[in-house]
C-alpha positions as CSV (number, residue, x, y, z in Angstrom):
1,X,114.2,138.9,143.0
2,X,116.2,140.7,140.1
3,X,113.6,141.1,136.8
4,X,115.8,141.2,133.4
5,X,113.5,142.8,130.8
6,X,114.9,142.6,126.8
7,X,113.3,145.8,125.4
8,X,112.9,145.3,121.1
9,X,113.3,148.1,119.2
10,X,110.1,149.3,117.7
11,X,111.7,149.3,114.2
12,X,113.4,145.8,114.9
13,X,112.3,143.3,111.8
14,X,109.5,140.7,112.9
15,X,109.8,137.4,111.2
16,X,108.0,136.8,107.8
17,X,105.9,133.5,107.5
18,X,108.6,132.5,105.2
19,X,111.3,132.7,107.2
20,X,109.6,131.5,110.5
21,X,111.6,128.5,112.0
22,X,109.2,125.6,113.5
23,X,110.6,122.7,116.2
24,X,111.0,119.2,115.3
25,X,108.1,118.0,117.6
26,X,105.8,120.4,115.0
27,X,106.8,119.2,111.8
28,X,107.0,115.8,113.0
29,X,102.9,115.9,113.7
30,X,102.4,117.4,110.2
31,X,104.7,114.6,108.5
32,X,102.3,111.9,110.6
33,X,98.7,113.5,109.7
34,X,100.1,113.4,106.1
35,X,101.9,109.8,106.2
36,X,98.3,108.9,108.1
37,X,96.1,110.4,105.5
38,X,98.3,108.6,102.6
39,X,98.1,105.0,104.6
40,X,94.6,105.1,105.9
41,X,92.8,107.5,103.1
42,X,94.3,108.1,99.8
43,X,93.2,105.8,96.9
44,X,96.6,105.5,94.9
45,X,99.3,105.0,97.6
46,X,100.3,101.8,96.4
47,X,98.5,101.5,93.0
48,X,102.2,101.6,91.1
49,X,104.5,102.0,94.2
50,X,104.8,98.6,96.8
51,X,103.7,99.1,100.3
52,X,106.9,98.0,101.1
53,X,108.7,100.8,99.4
54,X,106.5,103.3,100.4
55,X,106.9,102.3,103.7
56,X,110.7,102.9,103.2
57,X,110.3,106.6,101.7
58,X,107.8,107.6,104.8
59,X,110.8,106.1,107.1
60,X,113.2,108.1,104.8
61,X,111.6,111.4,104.9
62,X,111.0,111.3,108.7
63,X,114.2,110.9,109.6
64,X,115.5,113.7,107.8
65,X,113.2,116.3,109.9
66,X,115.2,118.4,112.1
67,X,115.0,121.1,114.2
68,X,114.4,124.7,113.0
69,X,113.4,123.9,109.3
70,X,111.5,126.5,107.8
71,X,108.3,125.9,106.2
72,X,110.1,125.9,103.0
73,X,112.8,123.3,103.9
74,X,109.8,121.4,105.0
75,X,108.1,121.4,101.6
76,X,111.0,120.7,100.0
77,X,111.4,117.5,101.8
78,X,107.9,116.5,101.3
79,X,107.9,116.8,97.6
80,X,110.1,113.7,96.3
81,X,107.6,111.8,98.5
82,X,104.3,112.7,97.4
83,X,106.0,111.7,94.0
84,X,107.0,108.6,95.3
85,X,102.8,108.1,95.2
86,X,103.0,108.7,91.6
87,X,98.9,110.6,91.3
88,X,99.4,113.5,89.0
89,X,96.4,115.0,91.3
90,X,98.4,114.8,94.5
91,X,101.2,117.2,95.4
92,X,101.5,119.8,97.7
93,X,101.6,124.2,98.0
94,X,103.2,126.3,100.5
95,X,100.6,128.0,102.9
96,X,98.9,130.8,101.7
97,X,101.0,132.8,104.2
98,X,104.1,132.3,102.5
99,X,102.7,133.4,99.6
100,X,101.2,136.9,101.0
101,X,104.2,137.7,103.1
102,X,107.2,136.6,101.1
103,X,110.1,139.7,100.5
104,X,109.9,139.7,96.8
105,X,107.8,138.1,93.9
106,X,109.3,135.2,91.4
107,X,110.9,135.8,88.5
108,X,111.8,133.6,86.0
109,X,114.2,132.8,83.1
110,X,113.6,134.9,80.2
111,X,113.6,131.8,77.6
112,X,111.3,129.2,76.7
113,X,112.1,125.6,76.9
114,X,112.1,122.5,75.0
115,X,113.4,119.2,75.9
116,X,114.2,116.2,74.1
117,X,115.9,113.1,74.9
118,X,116.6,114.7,78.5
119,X,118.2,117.9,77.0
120,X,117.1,121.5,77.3
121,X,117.0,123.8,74.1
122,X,116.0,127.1,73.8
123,X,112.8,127.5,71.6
124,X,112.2,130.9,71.8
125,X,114.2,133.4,73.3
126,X,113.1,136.7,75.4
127,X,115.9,138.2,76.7
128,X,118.3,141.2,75.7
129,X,120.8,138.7,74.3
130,X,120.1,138.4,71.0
131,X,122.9,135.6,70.5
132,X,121.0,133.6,72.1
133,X,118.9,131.5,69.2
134,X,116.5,128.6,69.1
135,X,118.4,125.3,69.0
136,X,120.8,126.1,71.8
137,X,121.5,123.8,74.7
138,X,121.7,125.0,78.1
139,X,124.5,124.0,79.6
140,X,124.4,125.8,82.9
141,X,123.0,128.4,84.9
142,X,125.3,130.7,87.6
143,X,127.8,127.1,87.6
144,X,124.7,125.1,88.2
145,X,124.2,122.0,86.0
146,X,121.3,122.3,84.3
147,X,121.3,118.3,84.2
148,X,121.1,118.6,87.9
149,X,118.4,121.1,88.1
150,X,116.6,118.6,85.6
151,X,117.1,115.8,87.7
152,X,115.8,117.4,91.0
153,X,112.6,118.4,89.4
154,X,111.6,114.9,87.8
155,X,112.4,113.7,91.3
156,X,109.5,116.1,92.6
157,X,106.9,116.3,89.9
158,X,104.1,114.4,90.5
159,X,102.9,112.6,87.8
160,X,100.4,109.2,86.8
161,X,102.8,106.2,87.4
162,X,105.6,108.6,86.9
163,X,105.1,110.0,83.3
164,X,107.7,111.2,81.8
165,X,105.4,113.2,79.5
166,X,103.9,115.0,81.7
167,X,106.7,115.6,84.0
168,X,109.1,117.0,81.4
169,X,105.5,119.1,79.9
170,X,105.6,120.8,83.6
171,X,109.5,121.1,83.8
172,X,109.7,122.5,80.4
173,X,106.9,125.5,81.3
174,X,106.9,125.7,85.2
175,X,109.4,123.8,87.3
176,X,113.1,124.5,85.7
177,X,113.6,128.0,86.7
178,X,111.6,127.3,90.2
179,X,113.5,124.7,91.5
180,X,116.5,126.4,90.2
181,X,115.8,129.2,92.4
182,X,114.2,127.4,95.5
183,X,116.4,124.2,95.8
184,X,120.0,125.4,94.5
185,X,119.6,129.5,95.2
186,X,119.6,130.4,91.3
187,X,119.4,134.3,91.1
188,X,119.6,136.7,88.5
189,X,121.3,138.0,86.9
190,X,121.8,134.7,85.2
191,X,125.3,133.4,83.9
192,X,123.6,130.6,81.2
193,X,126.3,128.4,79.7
194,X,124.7,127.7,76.1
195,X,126.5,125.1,73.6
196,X,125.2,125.9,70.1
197,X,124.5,123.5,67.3
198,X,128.3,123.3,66.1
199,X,129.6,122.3,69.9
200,X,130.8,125.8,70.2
201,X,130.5,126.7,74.4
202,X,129.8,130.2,75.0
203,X,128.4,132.3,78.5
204,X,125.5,134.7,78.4
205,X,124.1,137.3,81.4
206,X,120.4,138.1,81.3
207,X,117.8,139.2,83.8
208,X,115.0,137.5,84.5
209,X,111.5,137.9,83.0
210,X,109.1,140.0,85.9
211,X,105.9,138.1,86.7
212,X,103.9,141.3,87.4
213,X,100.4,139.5,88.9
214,X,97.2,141.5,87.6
215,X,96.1,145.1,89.4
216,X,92.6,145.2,90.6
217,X,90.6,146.3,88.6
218,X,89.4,150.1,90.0
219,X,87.0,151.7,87.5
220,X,83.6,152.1,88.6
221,X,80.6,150.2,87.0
222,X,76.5,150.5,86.6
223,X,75.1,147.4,87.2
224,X,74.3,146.9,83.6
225,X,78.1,147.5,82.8
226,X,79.1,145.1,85.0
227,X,77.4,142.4,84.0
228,X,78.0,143.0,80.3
229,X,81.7,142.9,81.5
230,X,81.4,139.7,83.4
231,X,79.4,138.5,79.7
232,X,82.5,139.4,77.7
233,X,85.3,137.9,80.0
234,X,83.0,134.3,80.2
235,X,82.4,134.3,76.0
236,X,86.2,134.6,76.2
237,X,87.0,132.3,78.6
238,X,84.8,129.5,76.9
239,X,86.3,130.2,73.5
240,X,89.9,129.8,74.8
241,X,88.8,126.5,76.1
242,X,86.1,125.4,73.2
243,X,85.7,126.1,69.9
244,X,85.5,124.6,66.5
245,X,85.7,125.5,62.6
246,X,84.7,123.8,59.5
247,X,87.8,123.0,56.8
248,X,87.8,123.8,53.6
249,X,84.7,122.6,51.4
250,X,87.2,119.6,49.4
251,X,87.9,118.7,52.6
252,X,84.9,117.2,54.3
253,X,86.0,118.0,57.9
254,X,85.1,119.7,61.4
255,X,87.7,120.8,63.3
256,X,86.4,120.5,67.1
257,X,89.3,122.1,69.7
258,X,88.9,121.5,73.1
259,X,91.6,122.9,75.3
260,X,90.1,121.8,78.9
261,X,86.6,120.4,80.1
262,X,85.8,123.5,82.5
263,X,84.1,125.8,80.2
264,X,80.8,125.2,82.3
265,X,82.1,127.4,84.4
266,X,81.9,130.4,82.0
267,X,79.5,129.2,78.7
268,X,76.4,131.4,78.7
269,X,74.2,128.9,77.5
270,X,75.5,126.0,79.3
271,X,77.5,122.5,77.9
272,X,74.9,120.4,77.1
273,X,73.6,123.6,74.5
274,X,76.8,123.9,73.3
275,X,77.1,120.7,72.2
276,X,73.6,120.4,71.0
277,X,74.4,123.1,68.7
278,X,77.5,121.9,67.5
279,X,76.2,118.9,66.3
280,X,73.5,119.6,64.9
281,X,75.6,122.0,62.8
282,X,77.7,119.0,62.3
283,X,74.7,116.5,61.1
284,X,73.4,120.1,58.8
285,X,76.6,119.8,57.3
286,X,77.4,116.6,57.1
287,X,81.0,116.3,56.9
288,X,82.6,112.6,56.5
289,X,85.3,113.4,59.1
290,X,86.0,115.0,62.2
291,X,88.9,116.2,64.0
292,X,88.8,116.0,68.0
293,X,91.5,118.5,68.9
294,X,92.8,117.7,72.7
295,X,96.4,118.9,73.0
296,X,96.6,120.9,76.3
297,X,93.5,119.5,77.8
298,X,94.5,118.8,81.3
299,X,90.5,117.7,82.2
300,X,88.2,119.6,84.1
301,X,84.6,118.5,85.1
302,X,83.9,115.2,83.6
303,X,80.3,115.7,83.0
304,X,81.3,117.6,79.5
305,X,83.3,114.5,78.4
306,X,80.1,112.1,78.9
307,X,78.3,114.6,76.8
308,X,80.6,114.8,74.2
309,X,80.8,111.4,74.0
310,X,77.3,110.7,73.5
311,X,77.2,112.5,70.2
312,X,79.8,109.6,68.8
313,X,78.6,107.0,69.4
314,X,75.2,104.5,68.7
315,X,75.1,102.5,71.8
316,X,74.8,103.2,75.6
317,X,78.4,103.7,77.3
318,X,80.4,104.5,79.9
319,X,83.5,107.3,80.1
320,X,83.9,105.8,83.9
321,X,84.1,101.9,84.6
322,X,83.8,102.3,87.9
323,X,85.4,104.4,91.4
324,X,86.6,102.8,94.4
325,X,87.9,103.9,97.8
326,X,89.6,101.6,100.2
327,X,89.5,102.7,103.6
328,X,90.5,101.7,107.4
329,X,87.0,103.5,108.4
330,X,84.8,106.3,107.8
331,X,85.3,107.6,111.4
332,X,89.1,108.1,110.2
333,X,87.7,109.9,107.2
334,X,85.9,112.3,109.7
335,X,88.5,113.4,111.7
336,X,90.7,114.0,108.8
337,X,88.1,116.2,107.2
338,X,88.9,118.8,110.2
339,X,92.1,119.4,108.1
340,X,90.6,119.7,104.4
341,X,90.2,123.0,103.1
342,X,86.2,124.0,102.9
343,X,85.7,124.0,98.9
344,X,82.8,124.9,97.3
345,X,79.3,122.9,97.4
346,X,80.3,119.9,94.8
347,X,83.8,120.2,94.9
348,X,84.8,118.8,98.3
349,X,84.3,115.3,99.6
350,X,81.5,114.7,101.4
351,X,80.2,111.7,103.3
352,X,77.0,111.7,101.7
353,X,77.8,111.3,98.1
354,X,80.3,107.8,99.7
355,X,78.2,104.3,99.2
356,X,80.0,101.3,101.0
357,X,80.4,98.4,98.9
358,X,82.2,96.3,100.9
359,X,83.7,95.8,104.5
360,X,86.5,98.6,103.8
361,X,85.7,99.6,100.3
362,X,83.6,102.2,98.9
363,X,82.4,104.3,95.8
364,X,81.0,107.3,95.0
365,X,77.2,107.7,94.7
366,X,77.7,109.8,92.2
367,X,79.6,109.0,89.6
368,X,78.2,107.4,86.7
369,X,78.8,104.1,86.8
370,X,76.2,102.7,84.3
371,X,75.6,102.8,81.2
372,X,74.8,106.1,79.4
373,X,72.1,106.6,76.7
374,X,73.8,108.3,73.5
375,X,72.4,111.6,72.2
376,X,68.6,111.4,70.9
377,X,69.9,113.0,67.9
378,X,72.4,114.8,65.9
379,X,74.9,111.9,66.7
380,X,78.1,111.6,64.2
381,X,78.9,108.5,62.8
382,X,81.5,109.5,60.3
383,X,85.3,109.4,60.5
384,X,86.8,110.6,63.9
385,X,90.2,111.6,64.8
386,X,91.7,112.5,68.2
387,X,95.0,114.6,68.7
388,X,96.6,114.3,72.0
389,X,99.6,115.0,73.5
390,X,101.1,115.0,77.2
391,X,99.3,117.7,78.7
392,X,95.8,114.9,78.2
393,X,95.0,114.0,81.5
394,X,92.4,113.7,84.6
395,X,89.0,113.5,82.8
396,X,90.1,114.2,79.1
397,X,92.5,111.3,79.2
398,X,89.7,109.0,80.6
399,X,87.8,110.3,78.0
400,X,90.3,109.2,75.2
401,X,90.6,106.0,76.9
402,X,86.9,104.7,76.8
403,X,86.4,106.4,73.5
404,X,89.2,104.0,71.9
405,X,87.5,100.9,73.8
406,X,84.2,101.6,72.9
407,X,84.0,103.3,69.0
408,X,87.1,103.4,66.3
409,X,88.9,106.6,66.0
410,X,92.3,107.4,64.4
411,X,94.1,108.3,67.8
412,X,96.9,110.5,66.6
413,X,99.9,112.7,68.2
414,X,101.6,111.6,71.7
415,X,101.1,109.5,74.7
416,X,98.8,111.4,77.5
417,X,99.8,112.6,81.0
418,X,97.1,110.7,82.5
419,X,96.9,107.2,82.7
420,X,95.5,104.9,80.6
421,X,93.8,102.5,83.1
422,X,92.2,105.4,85.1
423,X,93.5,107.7,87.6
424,X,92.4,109.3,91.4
425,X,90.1,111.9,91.8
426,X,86.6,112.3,91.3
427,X,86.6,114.9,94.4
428,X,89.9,116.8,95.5
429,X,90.3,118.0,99.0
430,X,93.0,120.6,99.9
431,X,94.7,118.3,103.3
432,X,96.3,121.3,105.5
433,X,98.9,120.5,107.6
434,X,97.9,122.4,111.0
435,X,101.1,123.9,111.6
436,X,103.3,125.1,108.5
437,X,100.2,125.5,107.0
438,X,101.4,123.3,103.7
439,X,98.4,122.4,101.3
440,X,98.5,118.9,100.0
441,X,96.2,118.6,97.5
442,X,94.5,115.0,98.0
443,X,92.2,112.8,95.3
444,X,89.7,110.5,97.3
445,X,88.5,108.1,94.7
446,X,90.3,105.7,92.5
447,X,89.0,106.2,89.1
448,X,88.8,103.4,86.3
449,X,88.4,103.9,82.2
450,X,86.6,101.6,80.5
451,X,89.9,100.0,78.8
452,X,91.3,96.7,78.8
453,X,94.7,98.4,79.7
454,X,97.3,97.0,82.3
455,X,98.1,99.7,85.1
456,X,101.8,99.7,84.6
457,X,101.4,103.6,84.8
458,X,101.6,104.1,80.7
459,X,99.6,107.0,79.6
460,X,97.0,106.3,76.4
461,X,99.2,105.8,73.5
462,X,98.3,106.4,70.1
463,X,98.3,104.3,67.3
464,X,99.4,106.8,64.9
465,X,102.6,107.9,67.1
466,X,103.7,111.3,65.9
467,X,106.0,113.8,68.0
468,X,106.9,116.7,66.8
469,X,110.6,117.5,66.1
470,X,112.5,120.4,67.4
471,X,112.4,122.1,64.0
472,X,108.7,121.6,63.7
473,X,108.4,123.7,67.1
474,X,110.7,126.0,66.1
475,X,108.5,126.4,62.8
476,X,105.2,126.1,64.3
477,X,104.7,123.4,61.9
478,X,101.2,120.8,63.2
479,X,102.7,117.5,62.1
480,X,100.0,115.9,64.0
481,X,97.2,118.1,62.7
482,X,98.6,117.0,59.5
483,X,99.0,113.3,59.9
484,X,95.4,113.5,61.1
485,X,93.6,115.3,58.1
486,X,96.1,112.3,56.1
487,X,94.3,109.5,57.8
488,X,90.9,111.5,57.4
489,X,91.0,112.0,53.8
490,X,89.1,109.9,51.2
C-alpha cells in the first residue's frame, strides 16, 4: 500500500471565520431552523405579510443556497427575507466570529447623510475635500449608483410594516456606506460623483472615516476610585438619555427630553425617583404646559413609560392593550430554545413568565395587562406636547400611541418608526443558527397599544405634521420644537 502524505507549510495561511466556505447540506439546516422558528414561533410572520407570500420568499431564498457560500454570502441572502417579516425587532448579525477574526476593521464614508424624496445630500461634510458642501447630491460612489446602493438597503432593513421612516433613519446613519462595501465591494479611496445645487456634475476622491473601537481601559484603581468612576460614567449615561429644563419664566413651560427608556440601567437613584422628583418640581412650579421631548427614542424597558405615564393622567390606564403569542406547541418552543443565546435573568424568554389562553395562543404573565393606578400625587394636568420623529419606536412609540387614546396632547413633529397598532417584543431572544453561527434576533410576543388604529403597518402620525426641511438641518433650526411651544402658548 503506497501512503501519499500533503505536508502544509507551517507559515501556510489558515482560513479566517470569514472566509470559511460551508456545504449546501449545512446552510440548508440553518435556513430550515430559521424558516421553522418564523412558521411555528414568531409572533409577526404574517401580521402585514400573507402566508401565501411568505411562503413564496422562504421558497425563494432556499433555492438560491448553493454550495461553498461563505457565512457572509449566507447573511446576505437572509436579510431581504427577515424584511419580508416586516418586525423592526427582528433581523439578523454575523457570528461573533466574523467579527473577532475579520482582516481589517470598517470604515466608513467621511460625510453625513440626509435623504429626502429618495435622494441623498450631503449635510455635513468630514473629509479633506473641502468642495464638497451641504446640499450636494450624491450621485455615485467608485461607478456605483448610489440609487442602487439605496435600493438594496431598503430591500434589507427591517422595519414595522415596512416604514419608510425608519428605514431611510438607519440608511441615512448606518446602512449606506455598509452595504456599499459588503454587497457591491465599495472601497476607498472613494470616487463620489456629486451634482451641486445648479446641476453642475463634478467627481471627488476621499478616504474613509477610521472607526477606531475604544482601548481598554489600563490605569489602575482603589476600590473607592473605581466606584466613583463607575458613579460618573452612569450620571452621564442617564443624562444623555433623561433630562429636563424649565423655559423661560413668560413662558410657562417644562421641557422634559427623553432620548431612550433604558436609563434604569445607569440612574443612581432609580426611575420611579426620578420621576417622582421631576414632578413634583413640576407641580412646585406649576407651569401651564409641558413639552415631552421623544425624537431619537428608540424604546428601551417599558416599565419607565408606564411610569411616566401615570404622572399625566387622572384615571387608571394601560400603555399595553394586551400580548399574544400564537404557537404550534410549547414543546416546539423548547427545542428551539437550545438555539437562543442565554441573556441575562429578565431578558430572555422563559416558559415560566408564558400563560396559555387558548388552545395554541398565549400571553405573557407579565406584562401589564390591566389597568394601572395613576400617580398618588404630583400628577400634571396642564397642557402637554409630544415631539416625535422616526427614530420613536418599540416601547416609546407604544407609549405615544396609548397616550393619544387615552388623555389630549398636541402630538407634534413626524410619523414614528414603530407602529401604531403595537409591535413584537416584550422579550428578545438571540436565535443562533448552529452552523454559520448567524444571530437572528427574534421577538416572542405580539404586542398591542391601546389605540383604535388599523394595522396597515403606519407608524403614529401626528396631528400637527412638521418635517424639517433640508435647510432647517443644515441650520440646526427646531421647527418642531418651535411649532410646539406655538400650540403651547396662551
Amino acid at each position: 500500500m503506497l501512503l501519499s502524505f500533503c505536508l502544509i507549510p507551517a507559515g501556510f495561511p489558515q482560513l479566517t471565520h470569514a472566509e470559511k466556505q460551508f456545504s449546501k447540506e449545512a446552510l440548508q439546516d440553518d435556513f430550515m431552523l430559521l424558516k421553522t422558528a418564523l412558521e411555528e414561533a414568531h409572533p409577526a410572520t404574517y401580521w402585514y405579510t400573507p402566508k401565501d407570500s411568505m411562503d413564496l420568499y422562504f421558497a425563494r431564498t432556499y433555492l438560491q443556497i448553493s454550495e461553498n457560500m461563505t457565512e457572509q454570502e449566507f447573511y446576505r441572502l437572509l436579510m431581504p427575507l427577515l424584511a419580508k417579516v416586516q418586525c423592526g425587532h427582528t433581523y439578523a448579525e454575523l457570528s461573533k466570529s466574523f467579527y473577532q477574526n475579520r482582516a481589517s476593521s470598517p470604515s466608513y464614508w467621511p460625510l453625513e447623510l440626509f435623504i429626502e424624496n429618495e435622494r441623498v445630500y450631503v449635510l455635513e461634510n468630514l473629509s479633506s475635500d473641502s468642495s464638497i458642501i451641504a446640499g450636494d447630491e450624491l450621485i455615485s460612489v467608485n461607478d456605483i449608483s448610489i440609487r442602487t446602493i439605496y435600493e438594496k438597503a431598503r430591500s434589507i432593513q427591517s422595519a414595522d410594516g415596512d416604514n419608510p421612516h425608519w428605514k431611510d433613519l438607519f440608511i441615512r446613519w448606518y446602512l449606506l456606506d455598509e452595504v456599499a462595501s459588503n454587497y457591491f465591494g465599495v472601497s476607498p479611496p472613494y470616487r463620489f460623483v456629486l451634482k451641486n445645487e445648479a446641476g453642475h456634475l463634478r467627481e471627488s476622491e476621499v478616504y474613509a472615516f477610521p472607526y477606531s473601537p475604544p482601548g481598554p481601559d489600563k490605569r489602575r484603581y482603589t476600590k473607592k476610585q473605581l466606584k466613583a468612576k463607575i458613579r460618573m460614567e452612569n450620571e452621564k449615561k442617564t443624562a444623555e438619555q433623561f433630562s429636563y429644563r424649565f423655559t423661560a419664566a413668560d413662558t410657562g413651560m417644562a421641557y422634559i427630553k427623553i432620548k431612550g427608556f433604558s436609563y434604569d440601567d445607569y440612574s443612581i437613584i432609580g426611575y420611579k425617583k426620578m420621576h417622582a422628583q421631576l414632578f413634583s418640581r413640576i407641580d412646585s412650579l406649576n407651569p401651564e404646559a409641558i413639552i415631552i421631548d421623544l425624537r431619537g427614542n428608540s424604546g428601551g424597558n417599558l416599565n419607565l413609560a408606564e411610569n411616566l405615564m401615570s404622572y399625566l393622567v387622572d384615571k387608571p390606564f394601560k400603555v399595553v392593550d394586551r400580548t399574544e403569542l400564537q404557537l404550534e406547541s410549547t414543546q416546539y418552543l423548547k427545542l428551539l430554545q437550545a438555539y437562543f443565546e442565554p441573556r441575562p435573568k429578565g431578558r430572555g424568554f422563559d416558559m415560566k413568565i408564558v400563560k396559555q389562553t387558548g388552545p395554541m395562543s398565549y400571553e405573557m404573565k407579565l406584562s401589564k395587562q390591566k389597568y394601572i393606578e395613576p400617580a398618588p400625587k404630583h400628577r400634571f394636568r396642564g397642557k402637554v406636547a409630544v415631539i416625535t420623529d422616526g427614530w420613536v419606536f418599540s416601547a416609546a412609540s407604544l407609549l405615544v400611541s396609548s397616550l393619544k387614546s387615552q388623555r389630549k396632547i398636541y402630538h407634534v413633529g413626524e410619523e414614528t418608526g414603530g407602529a401604531a397598532v403595537g409591535c413584537s417584543g416584550g422579550r428578545i431572544s438571540r436565535l443562533i443558527l448552529p452552523n454559520t453561527q448567524i444571530r437572528v434576533f427574534f421577538p416572542h410576543f405580539r404586542i398591542y397599544a391601546v389605540t383604535d388604529a388599523k394595522a396597515d403597518g403606519s407608524g403614529v402620525k401626528p396631528e400637527y405634521p412638521v418635517i424639517p426641511s433640508f435647510e432647517d438641518k443644515k441650520l440646526k433650526r427646531d421647527v418642531q420644537l418651535q411649532k410646539a411651544f406655538e400650540l403651547l402658548m396662551p
